[in-house]
Biopython code that builds the backbone (N, CA, C, O; Angstrom):
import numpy as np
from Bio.PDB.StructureBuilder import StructureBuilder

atoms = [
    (1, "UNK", "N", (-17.866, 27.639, -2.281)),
    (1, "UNK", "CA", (-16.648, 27.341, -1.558)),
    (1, "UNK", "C", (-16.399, 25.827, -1.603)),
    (1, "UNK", "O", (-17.288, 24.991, -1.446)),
    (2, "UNK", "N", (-15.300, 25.595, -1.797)),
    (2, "UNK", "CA", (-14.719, 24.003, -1.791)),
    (2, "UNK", "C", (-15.347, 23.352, -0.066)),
    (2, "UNK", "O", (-15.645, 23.846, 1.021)),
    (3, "UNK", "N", (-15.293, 22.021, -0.681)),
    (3, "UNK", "CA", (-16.565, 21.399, 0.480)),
    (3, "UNK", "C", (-15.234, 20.201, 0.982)),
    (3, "UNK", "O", (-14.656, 19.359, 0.294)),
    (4, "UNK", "N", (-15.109, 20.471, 2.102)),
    (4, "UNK", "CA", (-14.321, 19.097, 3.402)),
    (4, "UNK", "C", (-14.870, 18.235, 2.946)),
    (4, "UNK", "O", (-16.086, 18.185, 2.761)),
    (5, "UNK", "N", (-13.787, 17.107, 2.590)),
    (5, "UNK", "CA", (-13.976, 15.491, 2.855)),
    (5, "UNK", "C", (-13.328, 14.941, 3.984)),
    (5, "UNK", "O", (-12.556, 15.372, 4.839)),
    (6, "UNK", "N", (-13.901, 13.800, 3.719)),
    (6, "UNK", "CA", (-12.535, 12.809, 4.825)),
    (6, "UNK", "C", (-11.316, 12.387, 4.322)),
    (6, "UNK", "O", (-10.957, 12.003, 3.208)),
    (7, "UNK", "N", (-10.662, 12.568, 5.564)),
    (7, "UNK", "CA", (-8.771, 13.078, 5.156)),
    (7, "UNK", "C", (-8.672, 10.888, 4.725)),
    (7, "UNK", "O", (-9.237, 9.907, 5.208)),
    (8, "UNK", "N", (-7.736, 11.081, 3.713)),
    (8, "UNK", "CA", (-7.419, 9.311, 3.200)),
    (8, "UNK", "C", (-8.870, 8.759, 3.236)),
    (8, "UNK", "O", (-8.885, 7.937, 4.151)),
    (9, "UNK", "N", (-9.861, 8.819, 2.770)),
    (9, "UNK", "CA", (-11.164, 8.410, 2.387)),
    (9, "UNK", "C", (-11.798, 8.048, 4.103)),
    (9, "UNK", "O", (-12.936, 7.699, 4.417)),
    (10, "UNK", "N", (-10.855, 8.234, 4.799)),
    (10, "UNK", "CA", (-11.761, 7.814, 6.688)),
    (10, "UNK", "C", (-11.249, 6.956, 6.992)),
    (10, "UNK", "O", (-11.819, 6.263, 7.835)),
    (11, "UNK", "N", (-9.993, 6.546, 6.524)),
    (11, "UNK", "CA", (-9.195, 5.052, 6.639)),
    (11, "UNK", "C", (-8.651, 5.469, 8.065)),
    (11, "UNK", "O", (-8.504, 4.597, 8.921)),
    (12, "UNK", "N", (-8.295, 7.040, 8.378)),
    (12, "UNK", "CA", (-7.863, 7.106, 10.045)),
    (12, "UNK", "C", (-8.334, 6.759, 11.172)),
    (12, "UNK", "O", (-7.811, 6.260, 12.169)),
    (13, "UNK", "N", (-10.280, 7.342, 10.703)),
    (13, "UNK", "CA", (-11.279, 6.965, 11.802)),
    (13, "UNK", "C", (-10.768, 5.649, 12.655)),
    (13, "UNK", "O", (-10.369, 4.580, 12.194)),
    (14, "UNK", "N", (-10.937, 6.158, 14.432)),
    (14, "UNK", "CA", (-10.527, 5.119, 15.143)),
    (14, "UNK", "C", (-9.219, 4.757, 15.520)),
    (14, "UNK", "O", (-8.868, 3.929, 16.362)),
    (15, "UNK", "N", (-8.466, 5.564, 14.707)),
    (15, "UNK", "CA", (-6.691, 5.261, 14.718)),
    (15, "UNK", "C", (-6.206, 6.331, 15.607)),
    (15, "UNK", "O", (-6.619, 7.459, 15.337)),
    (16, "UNK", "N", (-5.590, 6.233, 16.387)),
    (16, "UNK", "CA", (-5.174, 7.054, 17.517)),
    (16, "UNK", "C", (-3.739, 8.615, 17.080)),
    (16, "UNK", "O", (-2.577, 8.397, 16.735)),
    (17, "UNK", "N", (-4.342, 9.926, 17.252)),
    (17, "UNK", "CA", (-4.415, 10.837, 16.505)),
    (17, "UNK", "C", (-3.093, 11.168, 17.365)),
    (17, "UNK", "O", (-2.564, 10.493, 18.248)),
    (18, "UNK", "N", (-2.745, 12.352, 16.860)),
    (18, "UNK", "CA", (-1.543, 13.734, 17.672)),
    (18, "UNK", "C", (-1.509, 14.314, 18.735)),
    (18, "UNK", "O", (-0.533, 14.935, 19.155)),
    (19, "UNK", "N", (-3.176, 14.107, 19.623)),
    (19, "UNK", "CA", (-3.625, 13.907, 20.763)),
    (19, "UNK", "C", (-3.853, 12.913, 21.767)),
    (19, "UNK", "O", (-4.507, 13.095, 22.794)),
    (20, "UNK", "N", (-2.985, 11.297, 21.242)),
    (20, "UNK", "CA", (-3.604, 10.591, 21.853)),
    (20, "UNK", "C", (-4.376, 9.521, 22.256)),
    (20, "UNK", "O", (-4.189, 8.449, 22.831)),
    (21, "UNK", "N", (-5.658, 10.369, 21.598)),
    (21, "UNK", "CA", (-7.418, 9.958, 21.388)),
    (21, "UNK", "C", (-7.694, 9.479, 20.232)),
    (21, "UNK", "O", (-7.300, 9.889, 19.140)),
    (22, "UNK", "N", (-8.462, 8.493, 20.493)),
    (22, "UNK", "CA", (-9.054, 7.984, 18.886)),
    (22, "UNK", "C", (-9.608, 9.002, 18.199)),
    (22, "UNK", "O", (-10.390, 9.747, 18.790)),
    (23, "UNK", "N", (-9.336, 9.187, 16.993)),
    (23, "UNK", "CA", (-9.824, 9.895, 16.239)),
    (23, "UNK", "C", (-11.343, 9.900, 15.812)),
    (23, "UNK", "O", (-11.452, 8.819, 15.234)),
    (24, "UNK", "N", (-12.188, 10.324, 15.787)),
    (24, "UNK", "CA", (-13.693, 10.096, 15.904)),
    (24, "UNK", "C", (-14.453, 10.997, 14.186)),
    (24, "UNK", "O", (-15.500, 10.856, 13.555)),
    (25, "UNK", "N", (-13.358, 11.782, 14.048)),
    (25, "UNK", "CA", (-13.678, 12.837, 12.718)),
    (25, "UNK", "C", (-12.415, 13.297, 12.486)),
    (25, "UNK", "O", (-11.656, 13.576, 13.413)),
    (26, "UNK", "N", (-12.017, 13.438, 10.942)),
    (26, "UNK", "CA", (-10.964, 13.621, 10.334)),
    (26, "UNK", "C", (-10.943, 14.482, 9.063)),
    (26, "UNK", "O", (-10.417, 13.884, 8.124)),
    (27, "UNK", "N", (-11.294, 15.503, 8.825)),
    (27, "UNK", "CA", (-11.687, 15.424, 7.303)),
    (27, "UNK", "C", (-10.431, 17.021, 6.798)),
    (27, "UNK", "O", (-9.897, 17.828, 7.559)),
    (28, "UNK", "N", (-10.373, 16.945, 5.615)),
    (28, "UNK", "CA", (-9.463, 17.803, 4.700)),
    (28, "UNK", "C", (-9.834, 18.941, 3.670)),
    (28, "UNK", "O", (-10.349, 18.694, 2.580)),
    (29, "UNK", "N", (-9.613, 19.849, 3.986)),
    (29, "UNK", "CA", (-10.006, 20.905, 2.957)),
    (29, "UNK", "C", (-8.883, 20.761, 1.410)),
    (29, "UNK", "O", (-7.676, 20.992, 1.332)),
    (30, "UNK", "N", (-9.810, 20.316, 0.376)),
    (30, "UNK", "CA", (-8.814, 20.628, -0.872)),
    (30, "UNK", "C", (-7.712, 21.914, -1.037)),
    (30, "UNK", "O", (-7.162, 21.749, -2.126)),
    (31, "UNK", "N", (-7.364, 22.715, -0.598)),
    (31, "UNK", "CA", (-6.740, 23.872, -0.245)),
    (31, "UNK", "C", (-5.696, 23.726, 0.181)),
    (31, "UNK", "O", (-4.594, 24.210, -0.075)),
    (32, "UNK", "N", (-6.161, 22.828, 1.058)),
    (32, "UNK", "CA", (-4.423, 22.246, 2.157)),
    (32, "UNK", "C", (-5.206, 22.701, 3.913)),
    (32, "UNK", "O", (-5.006, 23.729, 4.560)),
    (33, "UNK", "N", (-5.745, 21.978, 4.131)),
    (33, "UNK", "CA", (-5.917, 22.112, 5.515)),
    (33, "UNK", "C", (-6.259, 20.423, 5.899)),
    (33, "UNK", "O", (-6.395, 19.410, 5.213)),
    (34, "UNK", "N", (-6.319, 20.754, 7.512)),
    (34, "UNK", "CA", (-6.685, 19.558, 7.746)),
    (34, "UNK", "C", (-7.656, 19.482, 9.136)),
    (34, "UNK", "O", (-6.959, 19.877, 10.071)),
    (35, "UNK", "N", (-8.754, 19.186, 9.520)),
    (35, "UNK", "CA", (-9.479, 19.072, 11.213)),
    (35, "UNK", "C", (-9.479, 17.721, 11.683)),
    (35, "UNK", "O", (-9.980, 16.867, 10.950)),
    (36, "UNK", "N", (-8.922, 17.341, 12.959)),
    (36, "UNK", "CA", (-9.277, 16.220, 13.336)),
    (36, "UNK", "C", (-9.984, 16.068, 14.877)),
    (36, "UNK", "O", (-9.367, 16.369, 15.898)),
    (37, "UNK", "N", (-10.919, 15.723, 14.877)),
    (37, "UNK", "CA", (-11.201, 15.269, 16.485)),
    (37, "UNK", "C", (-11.073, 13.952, 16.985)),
    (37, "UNK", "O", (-11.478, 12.911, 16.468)),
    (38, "UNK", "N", (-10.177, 14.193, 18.548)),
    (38, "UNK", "CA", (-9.999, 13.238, 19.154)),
    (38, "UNK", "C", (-10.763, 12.703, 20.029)),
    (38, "UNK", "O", (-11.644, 13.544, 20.214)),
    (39, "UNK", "N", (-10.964, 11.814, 20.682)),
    (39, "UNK", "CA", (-11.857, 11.164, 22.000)),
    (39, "UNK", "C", (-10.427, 10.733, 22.912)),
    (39, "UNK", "O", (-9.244, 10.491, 22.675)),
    (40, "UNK", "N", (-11.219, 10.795, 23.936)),
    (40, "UNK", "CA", (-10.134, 10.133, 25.707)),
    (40, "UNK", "C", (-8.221, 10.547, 25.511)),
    (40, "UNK", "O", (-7.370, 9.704, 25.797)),
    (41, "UNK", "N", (-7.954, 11.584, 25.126)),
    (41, "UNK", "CA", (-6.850, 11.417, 24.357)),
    (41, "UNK", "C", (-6.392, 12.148, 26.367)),
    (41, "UNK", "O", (-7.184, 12.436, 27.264)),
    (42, "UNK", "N", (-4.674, 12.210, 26.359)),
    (42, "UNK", "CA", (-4.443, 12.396, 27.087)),
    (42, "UNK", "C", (-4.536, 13.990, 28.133)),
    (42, "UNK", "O", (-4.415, 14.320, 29.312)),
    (43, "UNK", "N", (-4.694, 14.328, 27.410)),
    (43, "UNK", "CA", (-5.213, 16.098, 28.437)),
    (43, "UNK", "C", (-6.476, 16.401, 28.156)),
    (43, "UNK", "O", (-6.530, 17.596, 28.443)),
    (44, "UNK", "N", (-7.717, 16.021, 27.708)),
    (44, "UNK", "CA", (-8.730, 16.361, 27.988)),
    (44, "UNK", "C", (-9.640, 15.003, 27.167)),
    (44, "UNK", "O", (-9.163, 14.000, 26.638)),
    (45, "UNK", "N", (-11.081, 15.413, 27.299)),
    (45, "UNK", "CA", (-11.825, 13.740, 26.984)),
    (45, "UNK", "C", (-12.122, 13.777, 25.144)),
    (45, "UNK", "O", (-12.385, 12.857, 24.370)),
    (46, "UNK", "N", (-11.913, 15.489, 24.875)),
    (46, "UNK", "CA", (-11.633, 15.598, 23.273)),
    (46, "UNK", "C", (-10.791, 16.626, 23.023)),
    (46, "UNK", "O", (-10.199, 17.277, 23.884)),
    (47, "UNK", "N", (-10.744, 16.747, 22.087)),
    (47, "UNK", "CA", (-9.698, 17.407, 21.246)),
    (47, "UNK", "C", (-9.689, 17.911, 20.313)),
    (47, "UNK", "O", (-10.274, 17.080, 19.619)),
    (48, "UNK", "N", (-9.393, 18.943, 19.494)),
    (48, "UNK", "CA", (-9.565, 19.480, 18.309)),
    (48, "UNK", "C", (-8.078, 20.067, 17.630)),
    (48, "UNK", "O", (-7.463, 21.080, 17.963)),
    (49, "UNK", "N", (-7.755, 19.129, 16.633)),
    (49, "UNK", "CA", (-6.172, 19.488, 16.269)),
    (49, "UNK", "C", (-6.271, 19.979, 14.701)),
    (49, "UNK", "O", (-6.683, 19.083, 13.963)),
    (50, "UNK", "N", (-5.985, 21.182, 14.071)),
    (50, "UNK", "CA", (-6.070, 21.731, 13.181)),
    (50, "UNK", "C", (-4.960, 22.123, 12.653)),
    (50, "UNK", "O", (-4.031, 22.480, 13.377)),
    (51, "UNK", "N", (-4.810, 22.126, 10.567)),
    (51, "UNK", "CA", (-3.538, 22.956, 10.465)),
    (51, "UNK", "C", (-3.731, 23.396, 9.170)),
    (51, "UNK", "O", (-4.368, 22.808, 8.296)),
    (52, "UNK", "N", (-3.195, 24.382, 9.086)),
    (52, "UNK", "CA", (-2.782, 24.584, 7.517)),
    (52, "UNK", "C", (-1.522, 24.575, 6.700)),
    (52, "UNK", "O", (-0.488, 25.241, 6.636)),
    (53, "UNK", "N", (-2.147, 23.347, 5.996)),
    (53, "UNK", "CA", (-0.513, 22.874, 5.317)),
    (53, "UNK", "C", (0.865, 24.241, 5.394)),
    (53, "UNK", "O", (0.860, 25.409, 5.005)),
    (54, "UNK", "N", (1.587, 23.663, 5.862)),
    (54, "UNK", "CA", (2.892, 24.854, 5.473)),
    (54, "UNK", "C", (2.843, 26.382, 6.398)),
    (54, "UNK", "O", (3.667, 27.269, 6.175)),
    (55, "UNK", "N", (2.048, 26.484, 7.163)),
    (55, "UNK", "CA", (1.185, 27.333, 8.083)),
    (55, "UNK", "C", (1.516, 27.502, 9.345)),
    (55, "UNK", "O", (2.237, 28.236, 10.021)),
    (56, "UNK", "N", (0.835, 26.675, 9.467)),
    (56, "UNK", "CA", (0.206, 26.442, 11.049)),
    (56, "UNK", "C", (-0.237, 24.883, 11.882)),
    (56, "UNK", "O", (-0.545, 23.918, 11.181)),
    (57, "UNK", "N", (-0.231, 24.796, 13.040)),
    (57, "UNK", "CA", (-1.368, 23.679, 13.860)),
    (57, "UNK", "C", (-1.986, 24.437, 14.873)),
    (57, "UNK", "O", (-1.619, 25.602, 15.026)),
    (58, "UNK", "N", (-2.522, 24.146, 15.311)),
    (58, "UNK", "CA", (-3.749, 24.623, 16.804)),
    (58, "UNK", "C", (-4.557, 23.320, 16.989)),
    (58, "UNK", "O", (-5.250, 22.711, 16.174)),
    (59, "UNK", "N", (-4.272, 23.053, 18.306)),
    (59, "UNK", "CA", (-5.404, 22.624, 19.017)),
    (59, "UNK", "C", (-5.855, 22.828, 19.813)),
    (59, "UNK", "O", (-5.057, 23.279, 20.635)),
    (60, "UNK", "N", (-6.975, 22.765, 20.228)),
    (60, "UNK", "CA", (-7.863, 23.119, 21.172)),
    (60, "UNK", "C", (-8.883, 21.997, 22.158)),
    (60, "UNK", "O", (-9.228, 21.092, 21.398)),
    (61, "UNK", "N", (-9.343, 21.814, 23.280)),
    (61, "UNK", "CA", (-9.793, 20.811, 24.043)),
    (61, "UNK", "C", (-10.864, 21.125, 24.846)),
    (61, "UNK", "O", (-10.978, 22.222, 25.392)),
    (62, "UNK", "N", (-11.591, 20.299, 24.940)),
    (62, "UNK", "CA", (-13.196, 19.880, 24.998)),
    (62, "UNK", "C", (-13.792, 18.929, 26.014)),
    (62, "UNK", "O", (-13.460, 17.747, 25.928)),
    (63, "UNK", "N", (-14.594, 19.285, 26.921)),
    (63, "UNK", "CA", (-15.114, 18.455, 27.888)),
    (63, "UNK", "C", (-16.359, 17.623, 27.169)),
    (63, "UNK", "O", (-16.451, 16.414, 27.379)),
    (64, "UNK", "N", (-17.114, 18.163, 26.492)),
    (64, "UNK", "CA", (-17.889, 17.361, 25.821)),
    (64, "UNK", "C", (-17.729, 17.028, 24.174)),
    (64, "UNK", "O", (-16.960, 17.726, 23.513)),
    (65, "UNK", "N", (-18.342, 16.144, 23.660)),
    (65, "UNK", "CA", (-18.260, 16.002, 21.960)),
    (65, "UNK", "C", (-19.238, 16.889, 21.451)),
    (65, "UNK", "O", (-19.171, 17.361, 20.316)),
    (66, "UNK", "N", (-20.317, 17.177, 22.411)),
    (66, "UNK", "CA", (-20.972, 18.186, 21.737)),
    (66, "UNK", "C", (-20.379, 19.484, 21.476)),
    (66, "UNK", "O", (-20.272, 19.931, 20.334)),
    (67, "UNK", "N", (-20.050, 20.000, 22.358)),
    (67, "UNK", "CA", (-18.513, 20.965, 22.082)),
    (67, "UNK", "C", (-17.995, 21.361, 21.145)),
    (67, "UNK", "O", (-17.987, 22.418, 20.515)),
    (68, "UNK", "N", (-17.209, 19.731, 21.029)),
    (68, "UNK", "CA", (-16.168, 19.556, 20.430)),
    (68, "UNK", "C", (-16.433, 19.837, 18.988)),
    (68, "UNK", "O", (-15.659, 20.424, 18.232)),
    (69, "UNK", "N", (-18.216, 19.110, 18.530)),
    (69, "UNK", "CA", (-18.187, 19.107, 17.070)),
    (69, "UNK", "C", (-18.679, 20.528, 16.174)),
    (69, "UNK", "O", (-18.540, 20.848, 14.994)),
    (70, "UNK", "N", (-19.576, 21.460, 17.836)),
    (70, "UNK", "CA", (-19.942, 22.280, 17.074)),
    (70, "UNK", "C", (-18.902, 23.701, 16.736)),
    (70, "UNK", "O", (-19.049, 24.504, 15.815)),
    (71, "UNK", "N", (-17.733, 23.694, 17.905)),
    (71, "UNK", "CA", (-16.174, 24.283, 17.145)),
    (71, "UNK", "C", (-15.605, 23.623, 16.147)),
    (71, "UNK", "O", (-14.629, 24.030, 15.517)),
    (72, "UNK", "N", (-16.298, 22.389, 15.931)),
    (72, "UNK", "CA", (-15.041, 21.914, 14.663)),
    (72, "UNK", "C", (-15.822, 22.557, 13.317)),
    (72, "UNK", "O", (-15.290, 22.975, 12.288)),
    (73, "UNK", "N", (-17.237, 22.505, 13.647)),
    (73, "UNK", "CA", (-17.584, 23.432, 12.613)),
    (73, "UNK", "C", (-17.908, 24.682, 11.976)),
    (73, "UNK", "O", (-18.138, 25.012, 10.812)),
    (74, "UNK", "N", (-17.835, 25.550, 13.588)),
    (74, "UNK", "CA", (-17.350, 27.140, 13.307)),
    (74, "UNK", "C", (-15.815, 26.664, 12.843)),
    (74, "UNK", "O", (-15.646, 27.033, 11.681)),
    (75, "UNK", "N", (-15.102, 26.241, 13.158)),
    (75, "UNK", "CA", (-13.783, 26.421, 12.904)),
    (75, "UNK", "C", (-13.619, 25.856, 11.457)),
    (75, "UNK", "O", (-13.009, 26.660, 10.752)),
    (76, "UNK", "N", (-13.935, 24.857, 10.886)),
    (76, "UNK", "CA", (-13.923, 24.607, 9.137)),
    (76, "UNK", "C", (-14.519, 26.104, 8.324)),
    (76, "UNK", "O", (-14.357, 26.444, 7.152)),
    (77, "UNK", "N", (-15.124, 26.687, 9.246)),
    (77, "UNK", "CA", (-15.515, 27.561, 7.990)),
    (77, "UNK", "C", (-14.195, 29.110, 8.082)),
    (77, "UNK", "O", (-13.919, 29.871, 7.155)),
    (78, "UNK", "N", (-13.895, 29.122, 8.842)),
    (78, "UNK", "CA", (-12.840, 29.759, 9.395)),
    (78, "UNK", "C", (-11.841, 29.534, 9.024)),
    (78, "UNK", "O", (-11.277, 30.617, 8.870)),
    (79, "UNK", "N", (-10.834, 28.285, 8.606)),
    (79, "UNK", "CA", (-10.281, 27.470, 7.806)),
    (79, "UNK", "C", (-10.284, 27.540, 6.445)),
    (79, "UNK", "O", (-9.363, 27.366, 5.648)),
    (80, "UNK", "N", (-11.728, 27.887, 6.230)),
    (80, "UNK", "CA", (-11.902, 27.589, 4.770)),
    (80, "UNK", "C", (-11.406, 29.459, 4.157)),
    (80, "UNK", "O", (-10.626, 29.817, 3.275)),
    (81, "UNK", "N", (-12.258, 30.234, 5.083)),
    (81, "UNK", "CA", (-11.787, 31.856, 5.283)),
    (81, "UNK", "C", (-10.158, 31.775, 5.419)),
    (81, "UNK", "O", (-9.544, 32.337, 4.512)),
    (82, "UNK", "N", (-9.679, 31.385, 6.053)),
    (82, "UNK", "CA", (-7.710, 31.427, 5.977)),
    (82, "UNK", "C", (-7.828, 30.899, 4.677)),
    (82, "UNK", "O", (-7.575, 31.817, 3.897)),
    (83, "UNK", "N", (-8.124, 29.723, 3.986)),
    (83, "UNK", "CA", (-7.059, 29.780, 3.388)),
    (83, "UNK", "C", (-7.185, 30.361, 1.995)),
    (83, "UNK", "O", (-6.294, 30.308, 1.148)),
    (84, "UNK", "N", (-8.245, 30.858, 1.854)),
    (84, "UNK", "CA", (-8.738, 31.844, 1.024)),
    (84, "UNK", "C", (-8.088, 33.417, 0.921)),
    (84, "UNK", "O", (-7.944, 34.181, -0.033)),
    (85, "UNK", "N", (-7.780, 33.519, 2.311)),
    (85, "UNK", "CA", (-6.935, 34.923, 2.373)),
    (85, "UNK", "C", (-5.063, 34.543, 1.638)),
    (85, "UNK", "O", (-4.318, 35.068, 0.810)),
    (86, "UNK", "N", (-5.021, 33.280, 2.615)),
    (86, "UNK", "CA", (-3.153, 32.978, 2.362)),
    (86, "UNK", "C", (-3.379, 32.581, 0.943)),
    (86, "UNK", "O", (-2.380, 31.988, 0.534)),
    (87, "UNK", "N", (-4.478, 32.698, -0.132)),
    (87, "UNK", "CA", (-3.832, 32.296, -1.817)),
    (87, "UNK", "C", (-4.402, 33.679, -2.269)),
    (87, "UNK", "O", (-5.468, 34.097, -2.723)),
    (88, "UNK", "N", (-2.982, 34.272, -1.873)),
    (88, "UNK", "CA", (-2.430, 35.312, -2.794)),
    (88, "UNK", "C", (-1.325, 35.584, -3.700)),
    (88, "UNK", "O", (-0.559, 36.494, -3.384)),
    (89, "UNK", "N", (-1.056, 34.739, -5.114)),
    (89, "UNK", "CA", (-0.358, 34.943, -5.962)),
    (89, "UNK", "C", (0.064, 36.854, -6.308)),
    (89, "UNK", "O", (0.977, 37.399, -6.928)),
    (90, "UNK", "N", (-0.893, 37.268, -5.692)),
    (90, "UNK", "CA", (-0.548, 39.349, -6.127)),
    (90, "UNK", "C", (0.473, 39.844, -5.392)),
    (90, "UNK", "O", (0.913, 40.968, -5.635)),
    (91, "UNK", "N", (1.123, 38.849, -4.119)),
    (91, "UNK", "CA", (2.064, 39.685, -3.050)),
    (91, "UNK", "C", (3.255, 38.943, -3.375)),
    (91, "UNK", "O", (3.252, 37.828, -3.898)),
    (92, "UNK", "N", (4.513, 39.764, -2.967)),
    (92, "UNK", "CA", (5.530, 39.280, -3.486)),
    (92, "UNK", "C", (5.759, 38.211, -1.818)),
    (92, "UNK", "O", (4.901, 38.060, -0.949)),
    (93, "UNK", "N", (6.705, 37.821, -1.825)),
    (93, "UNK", "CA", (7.309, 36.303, -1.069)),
    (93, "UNK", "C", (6.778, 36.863, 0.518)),
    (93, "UNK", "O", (5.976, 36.281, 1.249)),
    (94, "UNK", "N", (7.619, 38.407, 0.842)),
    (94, "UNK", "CA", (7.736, 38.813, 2.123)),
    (94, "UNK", "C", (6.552, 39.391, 2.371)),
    (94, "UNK", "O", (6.244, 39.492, 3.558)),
    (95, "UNK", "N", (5.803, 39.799, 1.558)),
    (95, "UNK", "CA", (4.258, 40.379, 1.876)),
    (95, "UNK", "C", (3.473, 39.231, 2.506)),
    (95, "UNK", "O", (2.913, 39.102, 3.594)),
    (96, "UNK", "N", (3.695, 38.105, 0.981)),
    (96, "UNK", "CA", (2.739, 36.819, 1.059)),
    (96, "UNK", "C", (2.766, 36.247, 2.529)),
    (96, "UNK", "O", (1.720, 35.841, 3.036)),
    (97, "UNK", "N", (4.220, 36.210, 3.358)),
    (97, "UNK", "CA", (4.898, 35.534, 4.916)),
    (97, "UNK", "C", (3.919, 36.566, 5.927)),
    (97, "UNK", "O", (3.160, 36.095, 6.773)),
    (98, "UNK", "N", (4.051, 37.806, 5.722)),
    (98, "UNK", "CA", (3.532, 39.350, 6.911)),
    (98, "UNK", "C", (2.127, 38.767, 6.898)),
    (98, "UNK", "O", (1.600, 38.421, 7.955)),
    (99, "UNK", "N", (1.594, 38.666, 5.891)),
    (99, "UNK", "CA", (-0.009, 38.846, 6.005)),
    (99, "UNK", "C", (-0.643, 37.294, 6.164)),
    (99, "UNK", "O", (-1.744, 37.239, 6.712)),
    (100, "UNK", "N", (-0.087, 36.141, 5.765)),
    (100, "UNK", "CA", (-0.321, 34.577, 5.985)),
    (100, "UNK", "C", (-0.294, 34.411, 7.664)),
    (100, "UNK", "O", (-1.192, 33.999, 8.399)),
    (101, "UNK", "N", (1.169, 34.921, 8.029)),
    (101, "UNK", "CA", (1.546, 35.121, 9.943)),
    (101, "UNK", "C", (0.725, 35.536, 10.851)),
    (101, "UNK", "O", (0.390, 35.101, 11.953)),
    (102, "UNK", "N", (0.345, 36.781, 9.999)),
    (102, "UNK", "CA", (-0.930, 37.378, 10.821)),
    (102, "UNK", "C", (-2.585, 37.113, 10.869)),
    (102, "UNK", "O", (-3.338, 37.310, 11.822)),
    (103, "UNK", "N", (-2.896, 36.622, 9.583)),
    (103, "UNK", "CA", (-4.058, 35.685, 9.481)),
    (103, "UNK", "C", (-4.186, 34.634, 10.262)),
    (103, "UNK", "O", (-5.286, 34.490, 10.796)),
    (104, "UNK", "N", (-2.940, 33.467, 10.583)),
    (104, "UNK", "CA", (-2.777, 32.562, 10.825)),
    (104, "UNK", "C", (-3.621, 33.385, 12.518)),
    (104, "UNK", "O", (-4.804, 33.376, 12.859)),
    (105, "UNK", "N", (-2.280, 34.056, 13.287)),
    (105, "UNK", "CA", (-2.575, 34.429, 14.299)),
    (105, "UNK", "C", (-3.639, 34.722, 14.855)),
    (105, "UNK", "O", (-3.809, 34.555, 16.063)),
    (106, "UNK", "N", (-4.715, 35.310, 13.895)),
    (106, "UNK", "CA", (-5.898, 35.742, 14.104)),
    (106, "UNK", "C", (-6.423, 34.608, 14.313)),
    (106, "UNK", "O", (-6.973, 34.384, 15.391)),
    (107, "UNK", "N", (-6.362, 33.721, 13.384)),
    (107, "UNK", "CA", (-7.336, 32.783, 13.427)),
    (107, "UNK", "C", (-7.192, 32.155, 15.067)),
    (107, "UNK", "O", (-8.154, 32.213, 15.832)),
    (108, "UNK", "N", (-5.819, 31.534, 15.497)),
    (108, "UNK", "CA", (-5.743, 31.376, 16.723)),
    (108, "UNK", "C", (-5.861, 32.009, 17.846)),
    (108, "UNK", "O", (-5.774, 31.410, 18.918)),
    (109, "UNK", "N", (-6.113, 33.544, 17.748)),
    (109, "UNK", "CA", (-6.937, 34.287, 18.700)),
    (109, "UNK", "C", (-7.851, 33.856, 19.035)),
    (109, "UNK", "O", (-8.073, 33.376, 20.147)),
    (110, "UNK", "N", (-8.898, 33.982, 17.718)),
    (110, "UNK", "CA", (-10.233, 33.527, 17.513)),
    (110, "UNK", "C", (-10.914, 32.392, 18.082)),
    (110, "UNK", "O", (-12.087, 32.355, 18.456)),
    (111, "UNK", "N", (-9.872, 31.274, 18.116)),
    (111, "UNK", "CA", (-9.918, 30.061, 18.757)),
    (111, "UNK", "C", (-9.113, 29.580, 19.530)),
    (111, "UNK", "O", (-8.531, 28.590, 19.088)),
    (112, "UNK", "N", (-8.804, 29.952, 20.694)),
    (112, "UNK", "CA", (-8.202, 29.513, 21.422)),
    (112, "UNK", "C", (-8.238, 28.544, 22.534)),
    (112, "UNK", "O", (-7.217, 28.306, 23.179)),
]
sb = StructureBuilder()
sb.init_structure("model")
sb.init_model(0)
sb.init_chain("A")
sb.init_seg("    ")
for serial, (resi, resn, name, xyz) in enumerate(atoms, 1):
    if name == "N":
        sb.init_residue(resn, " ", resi, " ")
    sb.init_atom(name, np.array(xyz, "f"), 0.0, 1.0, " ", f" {name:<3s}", serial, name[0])
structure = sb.get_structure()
């Protein structure tokens, strides 16, 4: 499976995120996704803001970083599972939308 880097080589680290909070971890799935965690951001002391390009966002929030990092990494692999399901060249446009919608959804069940 394709392996997360850091999103713009880590040039964000420290730069204040979509939450807020300094960004503390940032990294990008070649696929088109993206995870970022925040620190002190304004509704909770972390943060977890996720998306898949053209998709989706979710975030989710965290009293501790310990928390925080070990959902960010059930959740990359989960991420990495979406977007493995949404590359389906076999479905036509309106299939490809039904079943991407509902993956998506799941996934934000899953993590809520």
């Amino acid at each position: 499976m394709e392996t997360w880097t850091q999103f713009e080589s880590g040039s964000s680290i420290g730069k204040i995120g979509s939450e807020s909070g300094a960004i503390i971890l940032d990294d990008e799935h070649p696929m088109g996704a993206r995870i970022t965690i925040e620190r002190d951001g304004h509704t909770a002391p972390f943060s977890i803001t996720c998306g898949v390009y053209g998709w989706m966002v979710h975030t989710r929030f965290f009293s501790a970083e310990s928390e925080a990092r070990h959902a960010c990494e059930e959740m990359k692999l989960a991420l990495a599972e979406l977007l493995h399901r949404l590359d389906r060249s076999d479905l036509d446009e309106e299939d490809a939308i039904k079943l991407g919608g509902a993956a998506c959804a799941e996934f934000v069940e899953r993590f809520p």
